[in-house]
C-alpha positions in Angstrom: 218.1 205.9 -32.1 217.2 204.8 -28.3 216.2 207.4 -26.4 215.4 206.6 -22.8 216.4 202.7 -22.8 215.1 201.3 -19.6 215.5 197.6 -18.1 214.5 196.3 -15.1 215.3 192.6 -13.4 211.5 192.4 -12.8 208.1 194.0 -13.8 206.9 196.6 -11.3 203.7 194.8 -10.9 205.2 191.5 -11.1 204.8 190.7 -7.0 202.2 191.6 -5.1 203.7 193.8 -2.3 207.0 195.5 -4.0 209.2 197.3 -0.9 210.5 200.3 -2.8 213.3 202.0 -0.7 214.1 206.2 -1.0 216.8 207.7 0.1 216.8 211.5 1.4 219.6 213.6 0.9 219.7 214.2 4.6 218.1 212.6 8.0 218.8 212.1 11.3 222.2 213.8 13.8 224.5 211.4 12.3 223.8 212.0 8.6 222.5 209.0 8.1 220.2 208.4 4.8 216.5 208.4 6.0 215.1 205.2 4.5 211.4 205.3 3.7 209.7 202.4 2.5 206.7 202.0 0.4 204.4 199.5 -0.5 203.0 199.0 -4.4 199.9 198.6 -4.8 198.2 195.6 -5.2 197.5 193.6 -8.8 193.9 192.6 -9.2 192.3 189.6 -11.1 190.6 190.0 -14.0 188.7 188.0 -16.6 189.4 187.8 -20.0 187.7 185.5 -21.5 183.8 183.6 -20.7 182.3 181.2 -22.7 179.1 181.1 -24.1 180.4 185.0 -24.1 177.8 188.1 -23.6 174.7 187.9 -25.1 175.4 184.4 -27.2 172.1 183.1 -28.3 171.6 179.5 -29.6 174.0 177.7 -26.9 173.5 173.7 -27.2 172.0 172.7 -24.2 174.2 171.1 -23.1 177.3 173.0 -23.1 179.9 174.0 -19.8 180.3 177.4 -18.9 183.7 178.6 -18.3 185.5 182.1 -17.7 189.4 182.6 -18.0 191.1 185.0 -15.6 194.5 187.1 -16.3 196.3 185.1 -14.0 196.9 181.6 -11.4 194.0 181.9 -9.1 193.0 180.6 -6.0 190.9 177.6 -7.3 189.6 176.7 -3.7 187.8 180.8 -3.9 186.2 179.2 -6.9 183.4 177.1 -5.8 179.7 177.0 -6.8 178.9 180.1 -4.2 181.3 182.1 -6.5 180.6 181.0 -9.9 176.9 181.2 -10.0 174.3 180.1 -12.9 170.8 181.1 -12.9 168.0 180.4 -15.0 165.0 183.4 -16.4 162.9 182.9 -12.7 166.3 183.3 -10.7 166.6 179.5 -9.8 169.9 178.7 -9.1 171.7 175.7 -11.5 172.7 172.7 -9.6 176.2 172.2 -10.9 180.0 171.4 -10.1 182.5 173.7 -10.2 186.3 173.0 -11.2 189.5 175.2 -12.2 192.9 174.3 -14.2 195.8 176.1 -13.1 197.5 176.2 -16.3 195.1 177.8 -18.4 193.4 179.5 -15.3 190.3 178.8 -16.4 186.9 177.5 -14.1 184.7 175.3 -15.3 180.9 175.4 -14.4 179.4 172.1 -15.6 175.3 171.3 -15.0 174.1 168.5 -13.1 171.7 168.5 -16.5 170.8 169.2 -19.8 170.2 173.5 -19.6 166.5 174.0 -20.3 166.2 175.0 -24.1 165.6 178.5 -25.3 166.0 180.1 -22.0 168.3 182.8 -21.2 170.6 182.1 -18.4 172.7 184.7 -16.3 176.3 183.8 -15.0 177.8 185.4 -12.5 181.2 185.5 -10.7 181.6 187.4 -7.0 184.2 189.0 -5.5 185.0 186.1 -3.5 186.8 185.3 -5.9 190.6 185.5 -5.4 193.9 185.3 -7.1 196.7 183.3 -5.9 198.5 185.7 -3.5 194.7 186.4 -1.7 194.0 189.4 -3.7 189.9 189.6 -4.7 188.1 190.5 -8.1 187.3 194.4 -7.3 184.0 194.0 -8.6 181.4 191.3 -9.5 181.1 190.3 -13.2 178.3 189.0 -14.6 177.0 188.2 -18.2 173.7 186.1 -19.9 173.3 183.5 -22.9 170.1 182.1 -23.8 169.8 178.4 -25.0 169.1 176.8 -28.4 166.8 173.5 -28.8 170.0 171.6 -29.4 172.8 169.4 -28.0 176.2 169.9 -29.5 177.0 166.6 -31.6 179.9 168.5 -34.1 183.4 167.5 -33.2 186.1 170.3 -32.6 188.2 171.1 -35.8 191.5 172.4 -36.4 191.0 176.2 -38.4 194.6 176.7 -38.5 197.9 176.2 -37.1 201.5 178.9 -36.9 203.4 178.0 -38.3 201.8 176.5 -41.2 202.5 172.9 -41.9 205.9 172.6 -44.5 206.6 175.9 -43.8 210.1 177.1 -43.1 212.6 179.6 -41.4 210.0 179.6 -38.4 211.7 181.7 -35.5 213.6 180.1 -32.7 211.9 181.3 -29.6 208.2 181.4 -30.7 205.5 179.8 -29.6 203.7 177.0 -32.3 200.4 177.4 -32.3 197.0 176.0 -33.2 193.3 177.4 -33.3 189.9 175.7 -33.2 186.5 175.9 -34.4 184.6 176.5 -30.8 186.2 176.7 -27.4 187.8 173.4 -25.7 187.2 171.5 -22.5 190.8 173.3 -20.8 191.7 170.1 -19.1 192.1 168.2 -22.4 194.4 170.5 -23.6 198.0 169.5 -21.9 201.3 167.7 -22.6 199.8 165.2 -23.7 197.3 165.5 -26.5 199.8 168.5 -27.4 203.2 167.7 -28.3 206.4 169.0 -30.1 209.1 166.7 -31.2 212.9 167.0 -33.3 211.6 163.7 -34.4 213.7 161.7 -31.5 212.6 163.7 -28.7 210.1 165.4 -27.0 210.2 169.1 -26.7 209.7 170.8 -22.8 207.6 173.0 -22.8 204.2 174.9 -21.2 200.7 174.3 -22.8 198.5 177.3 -22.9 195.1 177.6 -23.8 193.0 180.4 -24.2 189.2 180.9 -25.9 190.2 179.0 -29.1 193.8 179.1 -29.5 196.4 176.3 -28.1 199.6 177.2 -27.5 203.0 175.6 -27.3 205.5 177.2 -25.4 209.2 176.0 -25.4 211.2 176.0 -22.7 214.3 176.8 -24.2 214.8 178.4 -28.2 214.3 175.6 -30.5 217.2 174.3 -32.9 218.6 175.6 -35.5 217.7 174.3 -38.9 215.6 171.5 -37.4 212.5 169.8 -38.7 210.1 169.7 -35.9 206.3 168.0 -36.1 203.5 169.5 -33.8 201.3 167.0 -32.7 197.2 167.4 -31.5 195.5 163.9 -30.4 191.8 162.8 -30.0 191.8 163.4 -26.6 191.1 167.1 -26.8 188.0 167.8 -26.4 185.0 170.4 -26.4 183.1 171.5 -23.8 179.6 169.6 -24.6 178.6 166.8 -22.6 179.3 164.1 -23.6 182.5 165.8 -24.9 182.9 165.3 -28.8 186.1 164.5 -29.3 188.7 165.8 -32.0 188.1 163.1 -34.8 191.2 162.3 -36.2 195.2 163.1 -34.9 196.7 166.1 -36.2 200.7 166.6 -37.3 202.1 168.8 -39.4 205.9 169.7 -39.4 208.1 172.9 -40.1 211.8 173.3 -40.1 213.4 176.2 -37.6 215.7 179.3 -39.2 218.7 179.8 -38.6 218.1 182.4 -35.6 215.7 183.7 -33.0 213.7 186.5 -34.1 214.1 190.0 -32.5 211.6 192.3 -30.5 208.4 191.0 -28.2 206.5 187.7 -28.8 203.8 189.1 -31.3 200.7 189.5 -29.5 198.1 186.5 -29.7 195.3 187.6 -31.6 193.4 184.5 -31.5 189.9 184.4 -33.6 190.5 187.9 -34.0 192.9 187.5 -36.4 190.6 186.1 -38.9 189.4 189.7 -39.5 190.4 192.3 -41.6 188.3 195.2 -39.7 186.6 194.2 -36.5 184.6 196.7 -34.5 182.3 197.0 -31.7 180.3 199.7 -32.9 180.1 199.3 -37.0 181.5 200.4 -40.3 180.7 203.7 -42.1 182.1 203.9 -45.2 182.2 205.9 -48.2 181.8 204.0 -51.2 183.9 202.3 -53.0 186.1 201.0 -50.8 188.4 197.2 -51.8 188.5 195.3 -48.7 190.5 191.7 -49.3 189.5 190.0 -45.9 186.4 188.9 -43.6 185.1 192.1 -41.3 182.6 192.1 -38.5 181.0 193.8 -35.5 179.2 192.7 -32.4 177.3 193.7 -30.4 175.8 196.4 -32.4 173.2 195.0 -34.9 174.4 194.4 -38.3 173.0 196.9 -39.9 175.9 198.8 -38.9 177.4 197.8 -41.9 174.9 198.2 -44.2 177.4 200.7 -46.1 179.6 198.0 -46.8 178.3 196.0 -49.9 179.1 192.7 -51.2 180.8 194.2 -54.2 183.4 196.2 -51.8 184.5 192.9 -50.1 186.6 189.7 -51.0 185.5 187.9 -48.0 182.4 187.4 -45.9 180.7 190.0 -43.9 179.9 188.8 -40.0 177.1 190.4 -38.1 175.6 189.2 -34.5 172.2 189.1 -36.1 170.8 189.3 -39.7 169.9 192.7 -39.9 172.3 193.1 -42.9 171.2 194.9 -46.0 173.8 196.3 -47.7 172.9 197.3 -51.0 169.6 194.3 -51.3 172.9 191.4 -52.2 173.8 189.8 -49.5 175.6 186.3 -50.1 178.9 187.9 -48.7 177.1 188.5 -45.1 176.8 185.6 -42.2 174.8 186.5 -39.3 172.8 183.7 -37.8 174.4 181.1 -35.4 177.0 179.8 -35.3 178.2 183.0 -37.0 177.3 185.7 -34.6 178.7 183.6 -32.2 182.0 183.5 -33.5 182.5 187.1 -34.4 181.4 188.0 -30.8 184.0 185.4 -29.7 186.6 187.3 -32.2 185.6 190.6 -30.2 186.6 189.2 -27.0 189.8 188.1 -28.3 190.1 191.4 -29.7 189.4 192.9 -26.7 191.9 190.5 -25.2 194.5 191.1 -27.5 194.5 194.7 -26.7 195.0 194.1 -23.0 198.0 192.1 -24.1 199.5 194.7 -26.3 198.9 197.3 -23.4 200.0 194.7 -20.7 203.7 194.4 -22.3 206.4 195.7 -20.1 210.2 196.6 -20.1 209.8 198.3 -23.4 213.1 199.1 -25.5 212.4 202.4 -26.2 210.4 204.9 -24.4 209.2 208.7 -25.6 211.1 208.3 -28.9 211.3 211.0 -31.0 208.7 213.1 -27.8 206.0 211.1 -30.4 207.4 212.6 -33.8 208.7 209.5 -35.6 208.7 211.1 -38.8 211.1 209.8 -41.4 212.6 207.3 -39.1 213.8 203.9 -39.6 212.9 201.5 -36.7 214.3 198.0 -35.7 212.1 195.7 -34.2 211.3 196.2 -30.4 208.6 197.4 -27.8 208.1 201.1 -28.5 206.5 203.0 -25.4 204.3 207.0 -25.9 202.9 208.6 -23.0 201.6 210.7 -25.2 200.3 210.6 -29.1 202.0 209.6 -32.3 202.6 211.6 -35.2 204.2 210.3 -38.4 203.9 213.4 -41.6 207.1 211.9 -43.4 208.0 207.9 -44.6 208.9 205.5 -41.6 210.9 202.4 -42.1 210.6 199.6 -40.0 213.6 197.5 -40.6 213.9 193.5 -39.5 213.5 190.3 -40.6 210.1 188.4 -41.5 209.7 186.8 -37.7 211.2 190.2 -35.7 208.1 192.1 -33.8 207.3 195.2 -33.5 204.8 196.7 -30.4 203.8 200.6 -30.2 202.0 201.0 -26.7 200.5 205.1 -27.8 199.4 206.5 -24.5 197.3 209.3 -26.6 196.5 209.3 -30.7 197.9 208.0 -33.6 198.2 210.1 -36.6 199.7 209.8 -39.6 199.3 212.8 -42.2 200.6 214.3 -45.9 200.8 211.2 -47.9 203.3 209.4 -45.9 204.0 206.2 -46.1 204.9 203.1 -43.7 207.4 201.4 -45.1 208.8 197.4 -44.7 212.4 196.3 -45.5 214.3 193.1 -44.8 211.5 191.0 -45.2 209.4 192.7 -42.2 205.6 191.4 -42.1 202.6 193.5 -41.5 201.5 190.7 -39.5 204.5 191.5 -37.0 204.0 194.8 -36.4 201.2 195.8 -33.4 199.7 199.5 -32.8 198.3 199.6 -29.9 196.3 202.9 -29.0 194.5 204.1 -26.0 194.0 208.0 -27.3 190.2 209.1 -26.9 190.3 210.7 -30.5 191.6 206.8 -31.8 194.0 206.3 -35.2 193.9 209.1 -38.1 195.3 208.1 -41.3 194.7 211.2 -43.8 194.3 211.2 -47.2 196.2 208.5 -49.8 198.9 207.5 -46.6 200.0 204.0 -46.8 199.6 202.3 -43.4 201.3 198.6 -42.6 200.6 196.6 -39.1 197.8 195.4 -37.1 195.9 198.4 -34.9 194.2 197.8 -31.9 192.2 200.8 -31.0 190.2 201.9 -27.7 188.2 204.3 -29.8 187.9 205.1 -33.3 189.7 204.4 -36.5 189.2 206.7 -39.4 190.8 206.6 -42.8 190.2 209.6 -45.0 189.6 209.6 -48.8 192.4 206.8 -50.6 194.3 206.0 -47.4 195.5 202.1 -48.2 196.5 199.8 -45.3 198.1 196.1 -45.3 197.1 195.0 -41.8 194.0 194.3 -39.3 191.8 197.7 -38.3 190.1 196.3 -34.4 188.2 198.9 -32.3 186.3 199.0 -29.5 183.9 201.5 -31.3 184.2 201.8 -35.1 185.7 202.3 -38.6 185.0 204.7 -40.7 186.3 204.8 -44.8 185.9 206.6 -47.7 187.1 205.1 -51.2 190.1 203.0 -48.7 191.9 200.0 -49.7 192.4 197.4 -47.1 194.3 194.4 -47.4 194.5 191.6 -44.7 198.0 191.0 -43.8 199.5 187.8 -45.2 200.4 184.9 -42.6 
């Protein structure tokens, strides 16, 4: 089944300056090989991540800004003539400017109180540099406008992977936890974040990134080991004064028997609280079952005004409340703090993608020349420079931790009543579909579809398509009498 296996000691972009070295079939009077060198191109900074993000209205007062790059960054570039607030009449914010290397984040944090509703723009120049000396190639920039009040709630713990009690969790992935708002970066560390066997303390890296904490072993965990995760009061939000986490957090799970097979999954952060999350809106076709919270943002709300109530188990988010729907609308959340926290789940989404796209030294490339029809796959990083067509049943075969990411160049299309298929205990929650076509993801009529997409442009499900999974798009959905069913975790 592998078809063009490729490894290499090191991703192409992984350095800076790669010296790639050709050899001609012929050269010089003594037949030596000419040798021609060449230089890669450069790897740019990005950001993936600010906080208050675009647009966010109601920010307490007195709140830090922050913005997360892609990677370590020069922190001495970052300085308060490169990370810029302004106020409405272009007055410039006094404030103090700090970055943490591990979670490459800078911090922006006023001298005082922001004024109260008043938008503010933040921007960040190209002076701005990564850790090799490479700049941003472009300026970014983005607004948030102010509430009347400070921020006096305490962070919370919305969930942690694995789950406490849970068992057979994989020995080489990360443990995981996710808050209710984004987290002062340097409070987040080996200390207020710790794993232990229950004699000793587990190495490892801390990650954090908008909402999610991460703990990243050094080596595989033990075998059949009962481990406890650990979170402590000194985290803490970005408010000033911080509020602290209120009470210690533990919980405890016991390791399987082996490491799971294929990529890390990819980090889906507050994303992954949605079942369908889109930029652009919903259409649908009524009725349509959907077991899970959707959203969208920016686009008004009324994008999903063709989504009613009666259609969803879960709550509807919107960035404002211009929601409708069919004159009920106790399902639907779309004043702050909600708005806020589906545009945050848009940015991880966004993120997320970038992740899944960003994967390299894939296990299988050009499978099948994009014709996977009636195969069965085994868990692994599946590469398409082109589109994806399924028209007869797929299998992906593996275990419930083993991963599974498609990186689809083109489309995604699956046709004639196929079906996606799980055996050995695969999860939908495992399995990524990542698509950069301009046409988007097709699923025809009554196809069964199983994973998490994450979709440049659209996703459209014809009449009785079903799909266990997560539908995320940089533009929108469209249904018509669909059933989907949020992946369970």
């Amino acid at each position: 089944m592998h078809t063009s296996k490729k490894h290499f000691t090191q991703p192409m972009w992984a350095s800076a300056a790669v010296l790639l070295t050709l050899v001609a079939g012929c050269s010089d009077d003594n037949n030596d090989p000419a040798i021609v060198s060449v230089i890669a191109p450069e790897v740019v900074p990005t950001i993936n991540i600010s906080n208050p993000s675009d647009l966010a209205a109601n920010v307490a007062i007195n709140q830090q800004v922050t913005v997360t790059f892609n990677e370590a960054m020069d922190g001495q570039t970052i300085n308060d003539a490169s990370f810029i607030v302004k106020d409405a009449s272009e007055t410039v914010v006094v404030g103090a400017v700090s970055y943490n290397e591990t979670s490459h984040t800078a911090v922006f944090t006023p001298n005082s109180d922001f004024t109260y509703n008043t938008q503010y723009q933040v921007s960040i120049t190209t002076d701005v540099k990564n850790a090799k000396g490479v700049a941003l190639t472009s300026g970014f920039s983005w607004s948030f406008t102010t509430s009347a009040l400070h921020d006096v709630i305490a962070p919370q713990i919305v969930s942690n992977d694995p789950v406490d009690l849970a068992k057979n969790f994989a020995l080489n992935r990360n443990v995981t936890a996710d808050f209710s708002e984004a987290l002062d970066p340097n409070t987040v560390n080996g200390s207020s974040f710790t794993l232990s066997d229950g004699t000793n303390l587990v190495a490892g890296v801390i990650s954090f990134q908008g909402t999610k904490a991460s703990f990243n072993p050094d080596d595989n965990l033990a075998a059949n080991t009962l481990y406890t995760a650990t979170l402590t009061t000194a985290i803490a939000d970005l408010a000033i004064p911080a509020n602290l986490l209120a009470t210690k957090f533990s919980w405890s799970f016991t390791t399987s028997a082996a490491a799971a097979l294929g990529p890390k999954p990819v980090n889906l952060s507050t994303a992954g609280d949605f079942a369908i999350l889109t930029k652009s809106g919903i259409t649908n076709v009524p009725a349509s079952a959907i077991t899970g919270d959707i959203g969208a943002s920016p686009i008004t709300s009324a994008a999903m005004d063709n989504v009613t109530c009666s259609e969803i188990n879960g709550t509807i988010y919107g960035s404002d409340v211009g929601y409708t729907g069919s004159g009920v609308v106790n399902c639907f959340k779309g004043a702050a703090p909600d708005n806020t926290l589906v545009a945050q789940a848009v940015l991880d989404m966004g993120t997320a993608y970038n992740d899944a796209a960003g994967r390299t030294l894939p296990d299988y490339t050009e499978l099948g020349a994009g014709n996977i029809s009636g195969m069965t796959l085994e868990p692994g990083l599946y590469k398409w420079s082109s589109g994806v067509l399924i028209t007869t049943n797929v299998t992906l075969s593996g275990s419930a931790n083993d991963v599974w990411i498609f990186q689809i160049a083109g489309d995604l299309t699956q046709e004639g009543a196929s079906r996606i298929t799980l055996e050995g205990g695969a999860q939908a929650k495992n399995i990524f579909w990542q698509v950069a076509g301009s046409a988007g993801v097709a699923l025809d009529t009554t196809v069964h579809f199983e994973g998490v997409v994450l979709a440049e442009k659209g996703i459209s499900l014809n009449t009785d398509a079903t799909v266990n999974g997560r539908l995320m798009t940089q533009t929108a959905v469209t249904l018509d009498h669909n059933i989907v069913v949020e992946p369970a975790e």
